[in-house]
N, C-alpha and C positions, 0 to 999 in steps of 0.2 A: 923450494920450488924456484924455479927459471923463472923468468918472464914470458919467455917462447913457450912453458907449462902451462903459466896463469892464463896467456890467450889461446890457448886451444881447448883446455877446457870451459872457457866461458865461451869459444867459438862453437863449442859442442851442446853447449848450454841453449845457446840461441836457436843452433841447427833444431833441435831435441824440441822447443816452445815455446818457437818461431815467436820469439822476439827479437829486440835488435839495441837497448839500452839497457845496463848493466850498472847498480855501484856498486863497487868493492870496496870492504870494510875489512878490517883486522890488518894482524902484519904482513898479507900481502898488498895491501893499498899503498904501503911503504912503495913496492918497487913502481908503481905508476906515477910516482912523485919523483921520484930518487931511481929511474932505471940501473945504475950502475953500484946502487950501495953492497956490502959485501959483508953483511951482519947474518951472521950466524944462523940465528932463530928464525933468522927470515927466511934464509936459503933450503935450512935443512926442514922447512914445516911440510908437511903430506897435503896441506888440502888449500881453498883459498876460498873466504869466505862473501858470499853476494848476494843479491835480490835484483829481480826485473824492474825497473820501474814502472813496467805497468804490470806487476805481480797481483794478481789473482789466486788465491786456495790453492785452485783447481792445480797448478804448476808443480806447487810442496811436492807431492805424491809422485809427481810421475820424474822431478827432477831428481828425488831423492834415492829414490830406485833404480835410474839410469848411469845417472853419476857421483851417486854419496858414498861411504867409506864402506868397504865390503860387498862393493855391489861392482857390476861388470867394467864398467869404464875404471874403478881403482885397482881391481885386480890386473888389467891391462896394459897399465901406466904406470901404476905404483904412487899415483896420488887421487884425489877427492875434489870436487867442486860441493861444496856444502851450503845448498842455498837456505837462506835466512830471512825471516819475516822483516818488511819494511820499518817495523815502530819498533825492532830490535834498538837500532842505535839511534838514540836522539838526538840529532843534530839540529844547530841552531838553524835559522831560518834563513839565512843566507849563507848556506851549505852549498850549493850548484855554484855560487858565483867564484869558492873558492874548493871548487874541483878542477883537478886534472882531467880533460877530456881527451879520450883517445881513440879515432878508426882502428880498431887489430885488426878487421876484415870484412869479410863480405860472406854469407850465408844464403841460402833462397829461401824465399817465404810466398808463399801461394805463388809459384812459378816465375817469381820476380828476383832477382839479388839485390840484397840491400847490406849497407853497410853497417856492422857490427861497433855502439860504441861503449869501453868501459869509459865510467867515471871513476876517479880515485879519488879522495876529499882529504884536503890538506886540515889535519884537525886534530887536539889532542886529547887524551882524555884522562880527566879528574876524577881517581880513582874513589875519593871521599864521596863525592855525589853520583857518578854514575853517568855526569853528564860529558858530553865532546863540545867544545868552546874553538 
């Protein structure tokens, strides 16, 4: 995936349930840290993976049917926004201070535009334990 991919699907994510903060987790969080990197895995993956921060249930369902893998927005693009429950990745507690924050845009939300932001969290993770440090 591009970068210009990762913000239009989480642009579409937002549009879709009209939220407006985003963290991205997995190897797309790579390019919101590192926009320019040129790693393989990174570039060639289908999908990118994230949560609202203020994610709700109710979201799962209706974002996974809009735009997860085999559903209408990936048959149209040829990649996936695969949203992910928040207490997926444990991050330590002063996780926000050492994100990547970024405007990609602006969406309407109850007839208002508001600016769209992801977070990307600069963090590694310790395959022994499970945990990101």
């Amino acid at each position: 995936m591009t970068k210009e991919q990762i913000n239009k699907g989480v642009l579409e994510a937002a549009s879709l349930i009209r939220s407006t903060e985003f963290v991205i987790i997995g190897s797309q969080a790579v390019q919101g840290l590192h926009p320019d990197i040129q790693i393989d895995s990174v570039l060639n993956s289908e999908d990118v993976d994230l949560f609202p921060t203020d994610y709700r249930e109710s979201m799962f369902i209706v974002m996974h049917e809009r735009l997860g893998f085999e559903y209408e927005f990936w048959e149209e693009h040829g990649y996936y926004v695969e949203i992910v429950r928040p207490e997926l990745p444990r991050f330590p507690t002063d996780w926000r201070d050492r994100a990547n924050s970024e405007i990609i845009g602006k969406v309407d939300v109850n007839g208002e535009k508001h600016s769209v932001t992801a977070l990307c969290v600069n963090m590694s993770w310790d395959r022994s334990t499970g945990l990101y440090y």
